[in-house]
TIGU-807804 format. One line per 2 residues: number of its first residue (from 1); for each residue z, y, x of C-alpha. Coordinates in Angstrom, 3 decimals, m for minus. Layout:
NUM> Z Y X  ...
# end
This chain:
1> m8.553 m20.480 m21.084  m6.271 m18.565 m23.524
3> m7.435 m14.529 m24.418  m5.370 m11.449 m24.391
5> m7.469 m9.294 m27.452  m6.266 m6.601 m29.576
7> m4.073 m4.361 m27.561  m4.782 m2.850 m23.972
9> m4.770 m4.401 m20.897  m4.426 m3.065 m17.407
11> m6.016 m4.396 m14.625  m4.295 m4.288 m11.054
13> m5.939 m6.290 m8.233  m3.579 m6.021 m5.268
15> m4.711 m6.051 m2.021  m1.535 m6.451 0.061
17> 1.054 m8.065 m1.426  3.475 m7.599 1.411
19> 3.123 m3.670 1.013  2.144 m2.916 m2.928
21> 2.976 m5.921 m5.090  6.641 m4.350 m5.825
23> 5.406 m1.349 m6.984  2.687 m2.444 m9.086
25> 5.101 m4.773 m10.988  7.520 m1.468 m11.233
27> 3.938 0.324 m13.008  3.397 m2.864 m15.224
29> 7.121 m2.961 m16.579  6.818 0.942 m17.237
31> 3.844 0.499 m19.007  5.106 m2.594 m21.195
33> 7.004 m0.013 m22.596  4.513 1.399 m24.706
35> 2.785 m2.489 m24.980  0.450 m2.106 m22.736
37> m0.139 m5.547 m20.846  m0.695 m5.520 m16.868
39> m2.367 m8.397 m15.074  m1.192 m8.454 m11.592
41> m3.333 m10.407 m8.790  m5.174 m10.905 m5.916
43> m8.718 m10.975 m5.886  m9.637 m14.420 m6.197
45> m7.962 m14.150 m9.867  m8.474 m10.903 m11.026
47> m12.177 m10.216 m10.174  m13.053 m13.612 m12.573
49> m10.623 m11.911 m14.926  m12.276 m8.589 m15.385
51> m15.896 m10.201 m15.857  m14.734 m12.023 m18.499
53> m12.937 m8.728 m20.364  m14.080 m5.779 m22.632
55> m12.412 m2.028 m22.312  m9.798 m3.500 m19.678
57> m8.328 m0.761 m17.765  m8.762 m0.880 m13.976
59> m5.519 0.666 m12.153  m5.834 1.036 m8.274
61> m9.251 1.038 m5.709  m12.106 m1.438 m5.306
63> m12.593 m4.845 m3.389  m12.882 m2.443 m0.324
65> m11.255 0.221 1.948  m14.586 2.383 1.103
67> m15.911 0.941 m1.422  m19.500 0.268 m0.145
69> m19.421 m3.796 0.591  m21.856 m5.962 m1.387
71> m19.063 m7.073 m3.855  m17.981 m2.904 m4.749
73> m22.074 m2.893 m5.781  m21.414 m5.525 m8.241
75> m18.120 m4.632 m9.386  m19.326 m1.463 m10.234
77> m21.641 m2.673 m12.759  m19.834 m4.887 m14.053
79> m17.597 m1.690 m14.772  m20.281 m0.031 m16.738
81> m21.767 m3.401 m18.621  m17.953 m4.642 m19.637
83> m17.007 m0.558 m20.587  m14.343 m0.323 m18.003
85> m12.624 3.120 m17.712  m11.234 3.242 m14.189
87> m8.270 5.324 m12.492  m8.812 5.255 m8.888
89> m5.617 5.190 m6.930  m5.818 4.027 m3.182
91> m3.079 2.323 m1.722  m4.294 4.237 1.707
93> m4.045 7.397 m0.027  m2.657 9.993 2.302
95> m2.391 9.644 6.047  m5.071 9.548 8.124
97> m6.407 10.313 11.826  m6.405 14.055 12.556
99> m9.767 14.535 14.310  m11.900 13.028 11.212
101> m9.146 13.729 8.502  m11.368 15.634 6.300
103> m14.498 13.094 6.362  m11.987 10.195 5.902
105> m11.044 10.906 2.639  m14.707 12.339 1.042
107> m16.475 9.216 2.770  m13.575 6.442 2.710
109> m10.980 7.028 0.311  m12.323 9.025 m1.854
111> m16.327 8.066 m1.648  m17.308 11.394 m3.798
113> m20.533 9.838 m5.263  m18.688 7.094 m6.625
115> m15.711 9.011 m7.955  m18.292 11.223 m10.027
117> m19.025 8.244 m11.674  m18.788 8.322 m15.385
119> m16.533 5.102 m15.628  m14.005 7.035 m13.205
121> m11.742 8.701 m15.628  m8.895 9.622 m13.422
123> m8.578 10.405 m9.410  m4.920 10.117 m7.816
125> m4.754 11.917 m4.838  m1.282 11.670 m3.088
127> m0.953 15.084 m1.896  m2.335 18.972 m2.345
129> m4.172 18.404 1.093  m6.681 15.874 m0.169
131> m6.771 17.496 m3.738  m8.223 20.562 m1.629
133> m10.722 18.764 0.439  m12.495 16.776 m2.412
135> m12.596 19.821 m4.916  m13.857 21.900 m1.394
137> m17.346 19.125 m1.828  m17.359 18.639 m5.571
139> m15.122 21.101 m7.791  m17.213 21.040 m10.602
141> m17.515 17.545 m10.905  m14.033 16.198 m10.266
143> m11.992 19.335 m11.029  m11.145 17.149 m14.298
145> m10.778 14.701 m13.125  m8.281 15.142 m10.088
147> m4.410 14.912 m10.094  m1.614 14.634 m7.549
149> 0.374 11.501 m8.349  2.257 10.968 m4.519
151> 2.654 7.124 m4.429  4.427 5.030 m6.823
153> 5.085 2.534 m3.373  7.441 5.880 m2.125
155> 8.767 7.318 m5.218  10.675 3.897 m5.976
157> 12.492 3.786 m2.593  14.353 7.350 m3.098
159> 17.750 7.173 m3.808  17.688 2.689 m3.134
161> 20.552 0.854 m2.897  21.816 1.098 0.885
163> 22.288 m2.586 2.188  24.032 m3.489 5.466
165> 23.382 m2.666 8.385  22.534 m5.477 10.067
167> 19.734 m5.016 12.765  17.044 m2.508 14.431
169> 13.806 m2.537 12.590  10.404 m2.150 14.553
171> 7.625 m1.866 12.425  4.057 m2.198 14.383
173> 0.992 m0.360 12.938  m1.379 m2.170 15.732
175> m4.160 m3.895 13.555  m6.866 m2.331 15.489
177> m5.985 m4.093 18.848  m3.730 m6.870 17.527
179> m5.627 m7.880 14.441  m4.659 m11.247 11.758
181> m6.729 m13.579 10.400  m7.504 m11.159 7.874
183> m7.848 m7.964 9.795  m10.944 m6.519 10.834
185> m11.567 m7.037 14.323  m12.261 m4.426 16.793
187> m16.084 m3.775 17.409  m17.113 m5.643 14.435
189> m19.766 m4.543 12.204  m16.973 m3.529 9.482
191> m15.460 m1.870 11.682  m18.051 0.525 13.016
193> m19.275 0.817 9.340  m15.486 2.242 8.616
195> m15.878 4.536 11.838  m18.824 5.499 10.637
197> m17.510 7.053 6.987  m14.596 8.973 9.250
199> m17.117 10.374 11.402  m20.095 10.979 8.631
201> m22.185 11.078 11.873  m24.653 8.664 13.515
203> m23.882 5.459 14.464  m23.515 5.767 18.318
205> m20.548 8.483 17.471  m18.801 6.000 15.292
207> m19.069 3.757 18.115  m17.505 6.130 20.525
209> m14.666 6.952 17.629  m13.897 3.550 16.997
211> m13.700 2.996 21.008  m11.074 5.995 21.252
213> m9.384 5.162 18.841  m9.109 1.580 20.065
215> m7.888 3.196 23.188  m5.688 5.513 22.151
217> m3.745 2.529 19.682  m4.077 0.037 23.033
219> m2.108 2.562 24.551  0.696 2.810 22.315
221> 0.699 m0.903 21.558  1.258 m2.228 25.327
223> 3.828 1.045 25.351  5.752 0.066 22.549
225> 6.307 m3.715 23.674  7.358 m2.248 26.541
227> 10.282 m0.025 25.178  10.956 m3.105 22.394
229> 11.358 m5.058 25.867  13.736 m3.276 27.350
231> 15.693 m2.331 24.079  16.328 m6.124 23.766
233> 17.874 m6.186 27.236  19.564 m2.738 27.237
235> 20.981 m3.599 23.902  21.772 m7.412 24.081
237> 24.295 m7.984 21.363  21.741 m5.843 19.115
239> 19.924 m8.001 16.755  16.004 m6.671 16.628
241> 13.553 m7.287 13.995  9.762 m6.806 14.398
243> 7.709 m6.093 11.289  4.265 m6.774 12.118
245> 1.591 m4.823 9.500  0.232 m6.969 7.032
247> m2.857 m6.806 9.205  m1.384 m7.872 12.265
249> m1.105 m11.103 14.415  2.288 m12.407 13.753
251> 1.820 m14.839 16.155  1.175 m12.471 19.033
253> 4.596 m11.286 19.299  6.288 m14.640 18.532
255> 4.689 m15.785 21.838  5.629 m12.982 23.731
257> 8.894 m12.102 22.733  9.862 m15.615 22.514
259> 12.641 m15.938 25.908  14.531 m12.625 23.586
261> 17.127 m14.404 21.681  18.015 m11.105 19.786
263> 14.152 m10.182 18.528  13.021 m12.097 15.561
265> 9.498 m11.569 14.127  9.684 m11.026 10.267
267> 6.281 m10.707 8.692  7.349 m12.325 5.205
269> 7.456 m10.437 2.084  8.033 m6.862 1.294
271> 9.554 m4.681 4.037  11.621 m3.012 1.800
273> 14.587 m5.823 2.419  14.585 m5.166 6.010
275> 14.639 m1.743 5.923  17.404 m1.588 3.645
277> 19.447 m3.415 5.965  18.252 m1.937 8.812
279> 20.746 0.453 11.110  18.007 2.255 12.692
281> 14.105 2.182 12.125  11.622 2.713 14.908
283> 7.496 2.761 14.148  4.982 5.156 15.189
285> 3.131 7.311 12.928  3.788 4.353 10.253
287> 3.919 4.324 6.403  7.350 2.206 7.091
289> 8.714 5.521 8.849  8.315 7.127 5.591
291> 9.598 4.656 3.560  12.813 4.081 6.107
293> 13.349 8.171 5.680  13.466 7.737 1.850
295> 15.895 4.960 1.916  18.368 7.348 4.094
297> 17.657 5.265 7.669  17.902 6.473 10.748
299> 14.464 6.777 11.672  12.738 7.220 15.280
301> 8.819 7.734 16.029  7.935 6.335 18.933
303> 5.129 8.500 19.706  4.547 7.726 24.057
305> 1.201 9.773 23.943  2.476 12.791 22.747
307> m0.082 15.236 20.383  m3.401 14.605 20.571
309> m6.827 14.436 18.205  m5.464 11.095 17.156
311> m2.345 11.353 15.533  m2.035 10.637 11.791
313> m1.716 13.629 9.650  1.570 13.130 7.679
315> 3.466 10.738 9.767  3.948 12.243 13.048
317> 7.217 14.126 11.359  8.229 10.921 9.501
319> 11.427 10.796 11.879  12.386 11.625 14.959
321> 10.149 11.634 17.832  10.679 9.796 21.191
323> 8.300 8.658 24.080  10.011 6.960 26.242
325> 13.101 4.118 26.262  15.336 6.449 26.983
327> 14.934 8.967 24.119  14.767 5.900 21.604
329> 18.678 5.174 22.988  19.559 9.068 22.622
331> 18.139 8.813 19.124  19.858 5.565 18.306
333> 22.894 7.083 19.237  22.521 10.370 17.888
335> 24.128 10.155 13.533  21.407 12.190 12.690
337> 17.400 11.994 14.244  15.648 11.919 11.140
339> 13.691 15.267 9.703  13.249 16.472 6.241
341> 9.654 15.305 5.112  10.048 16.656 1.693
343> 7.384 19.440 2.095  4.480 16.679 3.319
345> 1.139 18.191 2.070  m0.104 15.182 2.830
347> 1.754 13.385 m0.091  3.709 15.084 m3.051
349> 7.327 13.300 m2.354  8.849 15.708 m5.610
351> 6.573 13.777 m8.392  7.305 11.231 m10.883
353> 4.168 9.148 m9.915  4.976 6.262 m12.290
355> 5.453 8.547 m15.344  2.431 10.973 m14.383
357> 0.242 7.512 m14.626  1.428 6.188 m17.201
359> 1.745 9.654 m19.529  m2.519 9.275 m18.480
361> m2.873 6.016 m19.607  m1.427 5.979 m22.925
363> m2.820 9.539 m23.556  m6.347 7.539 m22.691
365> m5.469 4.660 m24.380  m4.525 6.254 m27.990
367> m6.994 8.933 m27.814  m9.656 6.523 m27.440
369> m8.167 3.927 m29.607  m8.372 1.048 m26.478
371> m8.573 m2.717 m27.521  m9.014 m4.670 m24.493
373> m10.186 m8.538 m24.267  m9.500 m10.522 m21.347
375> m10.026 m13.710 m21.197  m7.347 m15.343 m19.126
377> m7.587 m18.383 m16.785  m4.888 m21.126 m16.510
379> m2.203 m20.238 m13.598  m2.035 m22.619 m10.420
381> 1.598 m22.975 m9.171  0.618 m23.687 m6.141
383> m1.668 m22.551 m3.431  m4.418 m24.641 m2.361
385> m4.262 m25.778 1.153  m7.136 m23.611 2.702
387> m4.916 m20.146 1.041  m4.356 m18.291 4.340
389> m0.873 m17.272 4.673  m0.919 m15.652 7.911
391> m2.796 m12.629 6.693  m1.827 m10.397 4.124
393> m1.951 m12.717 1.717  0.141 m14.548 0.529
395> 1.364 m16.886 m2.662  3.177 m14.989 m5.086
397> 6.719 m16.587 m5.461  8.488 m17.002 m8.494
399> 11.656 m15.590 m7.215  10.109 m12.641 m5.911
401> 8.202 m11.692 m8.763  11.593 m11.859 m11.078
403> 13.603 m10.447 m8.350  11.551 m7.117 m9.233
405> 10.749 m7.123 m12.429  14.301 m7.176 m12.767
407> 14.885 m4.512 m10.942  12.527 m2.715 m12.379
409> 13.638 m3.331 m15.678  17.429 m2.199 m15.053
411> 15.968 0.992 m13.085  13.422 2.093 m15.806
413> 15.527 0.956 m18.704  12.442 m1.128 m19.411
415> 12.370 m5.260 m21.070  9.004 m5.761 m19.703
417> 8.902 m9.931 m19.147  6.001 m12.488 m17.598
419> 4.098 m14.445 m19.671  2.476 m16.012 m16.911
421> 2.158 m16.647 m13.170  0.387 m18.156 m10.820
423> 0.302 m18.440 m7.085  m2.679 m15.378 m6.790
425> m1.081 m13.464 m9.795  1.218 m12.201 m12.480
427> 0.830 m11.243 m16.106  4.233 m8.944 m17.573
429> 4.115 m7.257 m21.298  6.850 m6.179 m23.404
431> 9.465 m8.405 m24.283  9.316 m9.494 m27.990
433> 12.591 m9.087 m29.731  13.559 m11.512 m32.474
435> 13.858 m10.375 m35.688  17.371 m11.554 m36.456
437> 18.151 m10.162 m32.495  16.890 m6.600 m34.451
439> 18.864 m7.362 m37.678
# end
């Protein structure tokens, strides 16, 4: 093991890779600017990392979507024993169901009796709309503590390169009924303890939650393969690409969809590629609808149930909506579906997230005079065998990881570098210059 001591470190333990590792290597090459060091990694490395460190800064959530497993208990005091200031940004920030929105972010995202916490220094909320709800239940405790960020994942998609336009995206948000490896499976004990922080009620209503909303997503799911279906065969020289979440059983759709020669299943990687060379984008009430609307795509929400107690706040106006086959043709026709999203309250599109969190950090950082020390394990280049791949995991590639920290570093005018990766992680500073390269 080699040590990282004298300057400060941030820590940023990525749970999805295929949907956050590109912007948290955007935050680590802003923040190399000002020589702060970001360690980059899945769990498996950077859990080990930060009980081995003093005064490293943790950047992002816990090891779960609440916050209240067995492993959060521990990591928690390992926060307070190894003086770890935290700044609590949640990579499910903003969007949520309608009927429980309010509950889902004081008991799930934003657990208040953990974010009063002394080693929580700073809470990112994405928009005004949570901001409200959590100072409604504890102003006087987090009214310092609170800011609206937006996203960092959404704020580096605006004004992206357009690529060609080269097939019809369909992203699927269907982990509840179609879930990985990885995924929580419906009816399991995790996920009636998650119904059960939406609901804040007894247990038999989060059982009766989690079965609508299993319902209610079973619904859309057999809908959209249905439309995808008959888009293949309406549109036959149109190529179509299914995104499955990171969540999601790949393999599901491979076996279904595999007698269409024109649908491919692409579950590798960021989605950021195939939306930029997308012609059209089709979800419903997805994150990717969002992102597809930022990057200037034509972008259709397949919403076949209409408005109901179900729909998530924030995303049923991320693009035009359709229910049916044949308003998904009218809207692939039509040169422009898409609506403005730019007034969200559900997520602040008009800030510079990466420079709001990094102004905090350094203004924490010199006003409290921060020396981390990590001590850092040797990198594996490879994966072991038992590393599940299908899931949302996945191993970090060498090409990928220069493939944005260069363009991060020609979009933020930054020379952050790695000075080491593994398969499960990446650590990127400032680049050192040479002396004679400064003479």
């Amino acid at each position: 093991m080699k040590s990282i001591s004298g300057k400060p470190v941030v820590l940023m333990m990525v749970d999805s890779p295929r949907r956050d590792l590109r912007w948290r290597i955007y935050m680590a090459a802003n923040l190399s600017k000002y020589g702060i060091t970001s360690i980059i990694g899945q769990r498996d490395y950077i859990l080990p990392t930060h009980d081995n460190s003093k005064k490293a800064i943790w950047l992002g959530r816990f090891i779960s979507n609440n916050g209240k497993v067995p492993g959060d208990k521990l990591l928690f005091e390992t926060f307070k024993r190894n003086k770890t200031p935290v700044f609590f940004i949640h990579d499910e920030g903003g969007f949520h169901i309608k009927k429980y929105y309010n509950n889902t972010i004081t008991e799930r995202i934003h657990p208040i009796d953990i974010m009063k916490e002394d080693f929580i220094k700073k809470v990112y909320v994405w928009g005004e709309e949570q901001k409200k709800i959590l100072l409604d239940k504890a102003r006087k405790e987090l009214k310092e503590k609170i800011t609206i960020s937006g996203s960092p994942k959404f704020e580096i998609l605006e004004n992206a390169e357009v690529g060609d336009e080269k097939w019809i995206l369909a992203c699927t948000p269907f982990k509840v009924c179609n879930p990985g490896s990885q995924g929580i499976k419906p009816f399991s004990e995790r996920a009636i303890d998650l119904a059960k922080d939406d609901t804040a009620g007894s247990m038999n209503e989060a059982h009766w939650h989690h079965l609508r909303y299993w319902k209610k997503t079973t619904d859309e799911f057999s809908e959209f393969i249905e439309m995808i279906d008959q888009l293949s065969t309406k549109l036959p020289n149109e190529n179509i690409v299914i995104r499955p979440h990171p969540d999601e059983n790949a393999d599901y759709y491979k076996g279904l969809f595999s007698h269409r020669k024109n649908i491919e299943i692409n579950s590798s990687g960021d989605a950021f590629y195939l939306i930029r060379n997308s012609k059209a984008v089709i979800h419903t009430e997805s994150t990717t609808g969002l992102e597809a609307l930022l990057c200037g795509k034509k972008t259709i929400n397949f919403r076949p149930l209409g408005e109901h107690d179900y729909v998530m706040l924030g995303l049923e106006t991320a693009g035009t909506s359709a229910g049916n086959i044949n308003e998904v043709l009218t809207c692939l026709q039509d040169e422009h579906p898409s609506k403005d999203i730019s007034n969200n309250k559900y997520i602040n599109l008009n800030t510079n997230s990466l420079e709001k969190i990094t102004d905090d950090l350094v203004s924490f950082i010199n006003k409290n005079k921060v020396k981390s020390r990590c001590l850092i394990q040797n990198p594996e280049a490879e994966a072991p065998k038992e590393f599940d791949t299908k899931g949302k995991n996945y191993p970090y590639s060498i090409k990928e990881i220069e493939t944005y920290l260069n363009e991060a570093n020609q979009k933020l005018n930054t020379a952050a570098t790695i000075e080491q990766q593994g398969f499960n992680h990446v650590i990127i500073k400032q680049k050192t210059i040479a002396r004679e390269q400064i003479e």
